[in-house]
N, C-alpha and C positions, 0 to 999 in steps of 0.2 A: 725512557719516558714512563713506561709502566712502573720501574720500580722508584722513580722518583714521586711518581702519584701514590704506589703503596706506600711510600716512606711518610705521605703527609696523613692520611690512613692510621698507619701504624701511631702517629703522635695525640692525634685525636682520637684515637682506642683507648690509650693509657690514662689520657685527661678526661675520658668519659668515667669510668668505671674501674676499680680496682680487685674483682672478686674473680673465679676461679675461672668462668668462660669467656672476660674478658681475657684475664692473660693466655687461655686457649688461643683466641682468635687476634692476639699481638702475637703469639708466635706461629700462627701460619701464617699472617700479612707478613712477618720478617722472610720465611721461607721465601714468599711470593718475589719478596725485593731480591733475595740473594738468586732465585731463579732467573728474575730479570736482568739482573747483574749479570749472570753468567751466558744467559744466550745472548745480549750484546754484544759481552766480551767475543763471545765464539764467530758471532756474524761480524766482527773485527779483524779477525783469525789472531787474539791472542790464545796461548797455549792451554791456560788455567781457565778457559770460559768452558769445555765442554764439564770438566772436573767441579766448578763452582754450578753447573746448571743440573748433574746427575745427584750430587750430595744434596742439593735442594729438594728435591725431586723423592727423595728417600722420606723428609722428614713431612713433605704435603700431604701427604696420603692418611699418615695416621693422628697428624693435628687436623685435618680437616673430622675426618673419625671422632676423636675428642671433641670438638667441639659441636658436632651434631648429639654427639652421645649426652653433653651433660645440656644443652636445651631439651632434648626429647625424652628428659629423666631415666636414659638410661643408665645414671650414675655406678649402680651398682655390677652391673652385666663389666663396664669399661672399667671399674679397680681390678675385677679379676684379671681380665685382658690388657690392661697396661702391662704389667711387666711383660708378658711375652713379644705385645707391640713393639717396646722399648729395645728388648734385648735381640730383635729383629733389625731393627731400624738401626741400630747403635752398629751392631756386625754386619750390615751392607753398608752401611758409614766407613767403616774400617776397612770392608774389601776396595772401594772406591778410592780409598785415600791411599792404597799400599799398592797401586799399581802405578805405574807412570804413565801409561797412557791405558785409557779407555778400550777394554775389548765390546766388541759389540754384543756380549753375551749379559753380562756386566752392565750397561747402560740399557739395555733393553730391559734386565731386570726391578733398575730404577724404576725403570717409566709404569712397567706391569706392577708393580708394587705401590705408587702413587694413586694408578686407574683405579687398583684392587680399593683400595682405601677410598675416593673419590665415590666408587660406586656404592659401597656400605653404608657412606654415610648419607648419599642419594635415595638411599630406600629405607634410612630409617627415620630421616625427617618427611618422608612423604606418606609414609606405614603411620604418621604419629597421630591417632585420632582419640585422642582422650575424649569421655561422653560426657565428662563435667567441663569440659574449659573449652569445648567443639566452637561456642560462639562468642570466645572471650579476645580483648584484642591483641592480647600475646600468642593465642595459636593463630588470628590470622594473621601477625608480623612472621611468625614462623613458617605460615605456606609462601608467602612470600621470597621468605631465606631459602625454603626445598627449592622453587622454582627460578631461584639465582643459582643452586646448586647442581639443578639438572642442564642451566646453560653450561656451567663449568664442563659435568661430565662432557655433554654434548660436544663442546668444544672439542674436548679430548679426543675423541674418536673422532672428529672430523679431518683434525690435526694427522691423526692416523692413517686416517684414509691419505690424503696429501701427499704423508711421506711413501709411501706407499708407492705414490705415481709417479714421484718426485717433482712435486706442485708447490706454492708458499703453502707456506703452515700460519695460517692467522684467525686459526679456532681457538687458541688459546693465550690472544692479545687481550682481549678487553673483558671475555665474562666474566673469570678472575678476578677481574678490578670490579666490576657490578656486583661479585657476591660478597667479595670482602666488603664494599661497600652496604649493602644491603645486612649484612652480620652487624656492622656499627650501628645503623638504623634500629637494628632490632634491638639490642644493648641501648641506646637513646632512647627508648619506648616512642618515637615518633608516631605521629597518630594514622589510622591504618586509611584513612582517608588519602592522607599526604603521602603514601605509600603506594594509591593507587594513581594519581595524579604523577607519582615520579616514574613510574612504570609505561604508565601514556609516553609520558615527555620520551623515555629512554627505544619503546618502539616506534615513535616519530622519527627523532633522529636518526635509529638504525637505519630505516626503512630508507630515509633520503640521502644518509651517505653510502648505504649498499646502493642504490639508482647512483649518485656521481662517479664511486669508487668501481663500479661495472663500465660505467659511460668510458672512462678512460682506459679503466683494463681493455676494455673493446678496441681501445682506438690503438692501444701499443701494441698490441697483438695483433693486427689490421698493417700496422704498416713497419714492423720488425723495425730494424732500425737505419729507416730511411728518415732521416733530420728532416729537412723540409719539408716531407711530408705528414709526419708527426705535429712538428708547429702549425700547418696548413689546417690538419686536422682539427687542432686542438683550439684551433683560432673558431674555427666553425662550431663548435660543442661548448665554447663561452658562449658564444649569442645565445645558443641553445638554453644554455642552463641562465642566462641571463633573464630572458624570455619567460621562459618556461615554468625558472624552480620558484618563484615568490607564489602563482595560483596552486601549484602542487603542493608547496609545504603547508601553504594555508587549507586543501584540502585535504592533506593528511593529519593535519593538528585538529580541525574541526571532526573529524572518524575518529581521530583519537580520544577527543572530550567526551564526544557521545559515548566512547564505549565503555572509559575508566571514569570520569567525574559528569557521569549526566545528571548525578542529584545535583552538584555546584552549579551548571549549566540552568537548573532548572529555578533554583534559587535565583538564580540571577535575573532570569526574565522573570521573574514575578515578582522583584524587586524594583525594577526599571520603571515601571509605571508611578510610583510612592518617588523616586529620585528626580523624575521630570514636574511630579504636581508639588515639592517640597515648596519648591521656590515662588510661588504662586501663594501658599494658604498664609492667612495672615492671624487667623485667629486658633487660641489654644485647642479650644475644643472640638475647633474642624479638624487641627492636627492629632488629636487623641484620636477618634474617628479614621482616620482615613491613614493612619502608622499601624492602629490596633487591624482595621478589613482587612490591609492589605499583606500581613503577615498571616493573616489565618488563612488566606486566600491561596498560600502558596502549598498549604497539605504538607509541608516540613515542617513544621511549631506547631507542640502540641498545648502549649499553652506561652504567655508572654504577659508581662505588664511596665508601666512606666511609673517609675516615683518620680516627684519634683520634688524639690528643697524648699520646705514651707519658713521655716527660721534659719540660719544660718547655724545658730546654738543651738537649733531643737532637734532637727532631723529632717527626713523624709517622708513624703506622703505620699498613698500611692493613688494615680488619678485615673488611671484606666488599668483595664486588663480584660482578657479573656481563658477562657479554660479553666483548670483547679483555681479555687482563690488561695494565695500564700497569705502570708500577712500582710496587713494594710497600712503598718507605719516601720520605720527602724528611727529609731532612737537614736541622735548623737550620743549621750549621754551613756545610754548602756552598753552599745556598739562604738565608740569611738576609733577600735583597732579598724572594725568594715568602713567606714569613712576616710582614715587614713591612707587604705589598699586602694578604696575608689581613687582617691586625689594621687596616687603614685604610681599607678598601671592602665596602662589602653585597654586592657581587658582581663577578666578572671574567668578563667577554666577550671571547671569544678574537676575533671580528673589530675591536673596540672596542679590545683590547689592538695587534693589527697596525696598526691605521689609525693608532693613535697612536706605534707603532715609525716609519710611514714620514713621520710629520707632525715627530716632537719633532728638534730640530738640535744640541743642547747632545750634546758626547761622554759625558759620564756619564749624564746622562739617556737617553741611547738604550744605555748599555750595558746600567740598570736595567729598563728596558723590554722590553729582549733577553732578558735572564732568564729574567723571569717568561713571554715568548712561548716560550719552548725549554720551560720548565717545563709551561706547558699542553700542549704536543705532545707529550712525554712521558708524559704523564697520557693523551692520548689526552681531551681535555676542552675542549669549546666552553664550558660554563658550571661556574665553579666557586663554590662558595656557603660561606662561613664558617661554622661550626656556636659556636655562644655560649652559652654562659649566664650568670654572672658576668665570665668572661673566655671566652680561644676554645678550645673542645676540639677541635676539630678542622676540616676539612671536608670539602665534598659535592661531587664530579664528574659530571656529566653529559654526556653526547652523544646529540644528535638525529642521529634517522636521514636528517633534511635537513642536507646539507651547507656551503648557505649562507645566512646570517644567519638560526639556527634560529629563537632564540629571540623574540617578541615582546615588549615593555615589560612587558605584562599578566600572561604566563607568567613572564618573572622576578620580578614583583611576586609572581605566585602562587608558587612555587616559595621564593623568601627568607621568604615567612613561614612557609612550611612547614618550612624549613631552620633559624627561631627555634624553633617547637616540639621538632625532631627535640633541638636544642642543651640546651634546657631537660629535658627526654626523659632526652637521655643523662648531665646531670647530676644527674638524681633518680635513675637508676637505678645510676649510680658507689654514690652516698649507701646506698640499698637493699643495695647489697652490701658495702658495710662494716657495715652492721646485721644481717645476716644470715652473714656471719662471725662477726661476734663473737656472735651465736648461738649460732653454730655450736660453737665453742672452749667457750663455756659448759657447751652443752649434752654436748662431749666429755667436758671435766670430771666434769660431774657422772656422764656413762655409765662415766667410768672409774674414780670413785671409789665408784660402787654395785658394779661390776665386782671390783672390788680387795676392797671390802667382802666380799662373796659369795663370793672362792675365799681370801681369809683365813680366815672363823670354821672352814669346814670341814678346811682345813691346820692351823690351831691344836688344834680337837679332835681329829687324826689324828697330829698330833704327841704330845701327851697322851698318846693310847692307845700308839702304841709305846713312849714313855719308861715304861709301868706294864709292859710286856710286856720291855722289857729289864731290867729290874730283877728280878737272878737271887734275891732275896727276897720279889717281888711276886708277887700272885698271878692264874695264867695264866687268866683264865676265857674261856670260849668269847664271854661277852655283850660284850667286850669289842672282841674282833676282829670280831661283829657290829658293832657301831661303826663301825670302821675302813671296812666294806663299804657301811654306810650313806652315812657320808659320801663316802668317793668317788664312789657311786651320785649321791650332792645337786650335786658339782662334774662330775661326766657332764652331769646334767641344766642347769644353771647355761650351762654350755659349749655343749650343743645347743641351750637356748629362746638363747642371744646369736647365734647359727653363723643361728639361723632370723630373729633378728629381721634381720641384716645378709643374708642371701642373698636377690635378688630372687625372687620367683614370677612366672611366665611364664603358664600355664595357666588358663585364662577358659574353663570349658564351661559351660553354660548349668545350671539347675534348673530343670527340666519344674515341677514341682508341689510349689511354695514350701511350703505349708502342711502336706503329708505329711510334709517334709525339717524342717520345725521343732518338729513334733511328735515326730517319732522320736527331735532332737537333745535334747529339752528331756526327755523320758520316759526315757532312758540316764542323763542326770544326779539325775534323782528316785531313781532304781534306785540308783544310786551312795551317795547320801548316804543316805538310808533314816531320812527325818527327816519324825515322820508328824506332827509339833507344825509343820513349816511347810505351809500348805496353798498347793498350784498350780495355777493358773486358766489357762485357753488360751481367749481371743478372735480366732480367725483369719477372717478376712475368707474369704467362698466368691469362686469362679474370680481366685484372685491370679495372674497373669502371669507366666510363668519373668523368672528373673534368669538374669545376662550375667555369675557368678561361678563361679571354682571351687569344688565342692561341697566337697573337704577343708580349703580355706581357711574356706571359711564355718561349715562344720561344726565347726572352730577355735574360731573369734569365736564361736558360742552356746555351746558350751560351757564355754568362760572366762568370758564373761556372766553365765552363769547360775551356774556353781559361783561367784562372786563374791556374788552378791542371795544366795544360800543363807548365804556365809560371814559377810555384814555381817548376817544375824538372830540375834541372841542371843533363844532361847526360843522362844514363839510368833512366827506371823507370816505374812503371807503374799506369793507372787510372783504376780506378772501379765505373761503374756508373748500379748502382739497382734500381729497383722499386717497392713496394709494397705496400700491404694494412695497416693500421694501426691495429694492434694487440687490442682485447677488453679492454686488461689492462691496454693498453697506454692512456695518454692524446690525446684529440683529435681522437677518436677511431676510428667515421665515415670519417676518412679523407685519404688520400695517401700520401707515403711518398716515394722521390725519393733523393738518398744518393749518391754521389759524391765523391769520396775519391782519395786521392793522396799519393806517398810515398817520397812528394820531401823533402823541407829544413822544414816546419812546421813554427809556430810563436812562438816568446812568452808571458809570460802571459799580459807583458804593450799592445803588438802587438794584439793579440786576442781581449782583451778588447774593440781598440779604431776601430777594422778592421768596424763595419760597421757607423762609424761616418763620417758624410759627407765634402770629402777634406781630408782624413788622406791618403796617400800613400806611402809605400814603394818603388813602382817605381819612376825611372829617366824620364821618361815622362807618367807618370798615372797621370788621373785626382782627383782620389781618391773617384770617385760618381757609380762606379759601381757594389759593393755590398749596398752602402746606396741604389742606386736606386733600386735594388731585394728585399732588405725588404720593400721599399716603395709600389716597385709594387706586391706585395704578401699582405702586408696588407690591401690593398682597397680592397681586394678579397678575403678575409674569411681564407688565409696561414700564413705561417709564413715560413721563416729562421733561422739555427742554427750554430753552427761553432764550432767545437772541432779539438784541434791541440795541436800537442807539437814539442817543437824544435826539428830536426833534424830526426822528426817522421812519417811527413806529418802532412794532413788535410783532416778532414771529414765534409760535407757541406751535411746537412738535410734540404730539402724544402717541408715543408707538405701542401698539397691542398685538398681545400675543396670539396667534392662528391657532388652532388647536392641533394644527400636526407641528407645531413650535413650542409645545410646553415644557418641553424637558429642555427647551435653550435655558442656559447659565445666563442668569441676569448681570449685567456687567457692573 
């Protein structure tokens, strides 16, 4: 099994790389295989297995040698010592192959000859501290390789000791396969992230098949070889591991990620927050905002920004960012090859993009490669991400505050999906704002044709009145030019309730004692109307909480409220105005809520719908802006209004206000 694993090793050695320490380390993964070939054979008992496992054994030692020697540059020291290597290796090759069978003087010398090599090359990739490449990612792919290297040695002598006792020998089953494997890594230039990540993974696993692989050593050595009791056993130490091994391996892999990938660990929860409120934000610039905090928020990006696609022919534009500023547009037109790369890759890695500048030979090809490397350094961007949704609207730059090979496989795995969401994100909320435009234009519309409405009839009747006051036969009465007064007074007031609904209000002071304030506002409008056929009820809740409104805003909204329930009673009838706390189950919990109800004519469903649109009225001379202005002025201030009615049923009007330990509630 081993050599069938080096054998797929050895095939992906030669299709990685073709230069002088790849074929080094294809010809010690061949030794590896023919080693393994031959201690099968031997644990077979065919004849040729001790003879194929001692001439393998001869050639490990000083290809391993070679191939630390030209990683650790010490190319020159190993030309002088190849040929004596060689001419050693080659005449214990020949003493092995001229004897028929194996003396043990002879086979031990194999193995001491393999060790000798095995440990040379152990101390001279671990000695290897160059002061200029100390923190580059090819010497740390390299400590790495020492540290597969020292399992091998290790292995070795463990092996030794073994034989020694005459115990299994199984130090030198698998590290072998972890170094040759970890030599290919290095030769791949895989990034030293994902080097520490496979490292975790590789002492998880050890970790929980030395626990299984001890659990049943234990038990076969426990009960020699009494059948029964073995199965009895073995029956018992399933449940166990049954049980057992899913919260162990989980908190073994959990020790493991802390210890090797706790920056990815860390990244990740400080992403999770941005991946739960994605789905939620509906507008662009909430999303620029809260993609831009919450990446700088995680101390891994030292700087980011986001381009969207402004023309399809034109280019990109970039709409947020933080940290250095890069440039603010890319050009289809001048960059076309970087637009091409966006629309054909999940993602571009700026050392990924270099490696492959200094590898590709074709003149166009490395001119296109050129490109897009100048285009990333301009950006100021190790990872740049596509942003998509039907097609690409744009994309994502980042840069880590590690300068070389930030990213791991795992974090741009995590990051590209995050970078699908953002894509999809920002083309629900393009859609949202063409919905909410053309809202809006509606809604202009129709504010301007209640508007137009409203300072027309009064112009028409004031026109009337002067044409009867110029007419030197008509007759001049005083009621008339009252008229005139009236109406201008109607287009004053028309002009002021619009001037109020369009200017913001700034002023939030609290009201100490809600219940006295709604009583006074509700007891002025009774005074007013002087309507003893409708009867008013007051349910106010005792110790209500001050609200976080201003008292003439609010004073406003009940009074337009209430003179409203008065106006929709024809005859008898009566109102009910309540107040109380918001219930914990409710929306809006920390808030209060004061309830207005009437039992006059009610509306219906077209009526309800359009009651708080601005200019919509029922009345003969209403302006139609004094429930739009209650929700106006409720919403700068953390409330809201609500409106349930049915024809001929009346109307219940809910006005919830914010407490002031409820300010920071998200308005819904």
């Amino acid at each position: 099994m081993g050599a069938a694993a080096a054998s797929v090793l050895l095939v992906a050695i030669l299709l990685q790389r073709r230069d002088r320490a790849a074929f080094l380390l294809a010809a010690l993964t061949l030794s590896y295989v023919l080693w393994g070939l031959g201690r099968g054979a031997r644990s077979l008992g065919y004849a040729w297995g001790p003879m194929l496992t001692s001439v393998s054994l001869c050639w490990i030692g000083p290809l391993a040698l070679g191939f630390a020697g030209n990683l650790s540059g010490r190319k020159a020291e190993l030309r002088r010592l190849w040929p004596i290597l060689l001419i050693a290796t080659v005449a214990l090759t020949g003493a092995l192959l001229a004897r028929a069978t194996l003396g043990r003087v002879v086979e031990v010398g194999a193995h001491v000859w393999a060790l000798a090599g095995l440990a040379i090359a152990t101390g001279m990739l671990a000695r290897f501290t160059p002061a200029d490449a100390a923190d580059s990612p090819d010497f740390t792919r390299l400590r790495y390789l020492a540290i597969a290297h020292v399992g091998v040695f290790g292995g070795a002598l463990f092996d030794l000791l073994m034989w020694r006792f005459r115990l299994p020998m199984i130090g030198t089953l698998l590290p072998p396969l972890f170094y040759l494997y970890a030599g290919y890594l290095h030769l791949a230039h895989v990034r030293v992230a994902d080097l520490r990540q496979l490292l975790g993974d590789i002492v998880a696993l050890t970790l929980m098949a030395a626990g299984l692989a001890g659990l049943f050593a234990a038990i076969r050595i426990w009960v020699g070889l009494e059948l029964d009791l073995f199965i009895f056993n073995t029956f018992v130490a399933s449940f166990a591991v049954l049980l057992f091994f899913q919260p162990v391996r989980d908190r073994i892999q959990t020790t493991m990620d802390r210890t090797f990938v706790a920056s990815r660990l860390e990244l990740e929860r400080g992403l999770q927050p941005l991946r739960e409120r994605l789905a939620q934000i509906v507008t662009l610039d909430e999303l620029l905002e809260e993609v831009l905090n919450t990446v700088e928020r995680t101390d891994r990006l030292r700087a980011s920004s986001i381009f969207l696609c402004d023309d399809p022919k034109v280019g990109f534009q970039q709409v947020g960012s933080f940290g250095l500023p890069p440039r603010t547009r890319v050009s289809l037109m001048r960059d076309p090859v970087w637009i091409e790369a966006l629309e054909s890759r999940d993602a571009l890695l700026s050392e990924e993009i270099e490696r492959a500048l200094a590898s590709t030979t074709g003149e166009e090809d490395r001119r296109r490669v050129g490109v897009i490397c100048r285009s990333m350094r301009d950006l100021d961007a190790q990872l740049v991400l596509p942003l998509r949704a039907e097609s690409l609207v744009g994309f994502w730059t980042l840069t880590d505050v590690r300068r070389e090979e930030p990213f791991s496989t795992d974090e741009v795995r995590l990051l590209r999906d995050l970078a699908d969401q953002i894509g999809v994100t920002i083309a629900n909320s393009k859609t949202f704002e063409r919905i909410r435009a053309r809202d809006q234009l509606v809604s202009l519309g129709e504010m301007s044709a209640g508007l137009a409405h409203e300072i027309r009839n009064p112009l028409a009747t004031i026109r009337g009145a002067l044409a009867v006051l110029q007419d030197p036969d008509g007759t001049q009465d005083e009621d008339i030019q009252d008229v005139i007064v009236e109406e201008i007074q109607r287009l004053d007031r028309v002009v002021e309730t619009f001037l109020d609904y369009a200017r913001p209000t700034t002023r939030r002071t609290p009201v100490d004692d809600l219940g006295e304030f709604v009583r006074r506002c509700v007891a002025g409008v009774a005074r007013s109307k002087q309507r003893d056929e409708v009867k008013l009820t007051l349910a106010l809740a005792s110790s209500l909480p001050p609200v976080s409104v201003g008292a003439d805003q609010l004073e406003r909204v009940l009074v337009n409220v209430v003179q409203n329930a008065y106006e929709a009673i024809d005859g008898e009838g009566e109102i009910r105005v309540s107040a109380r706390v918001c219930e914990a189950a409710m929306p809006l919990a920390e808030h209060v809520e004061i309830i207005v109800a009437d039992d006059g004519q009610g509306m219906d469903d077209a009526t309800l719908q359009r009651a708080l649109v601005p200019f919509f009225t029922t009345k003969d001379r209403g302006t139609g802006l004094g429930l739009a202005l209650c929700e106006r002025l409720l919403g700068e201030q953390g409330g809201l209004i609500e409106l349930r009615s049915q024809q001929a049923e009346g109307t219940v009007v809910l006005i919830r206000l914010p407490s002031p330990s409820a300010d920071q509630v998200v308005k819904p």
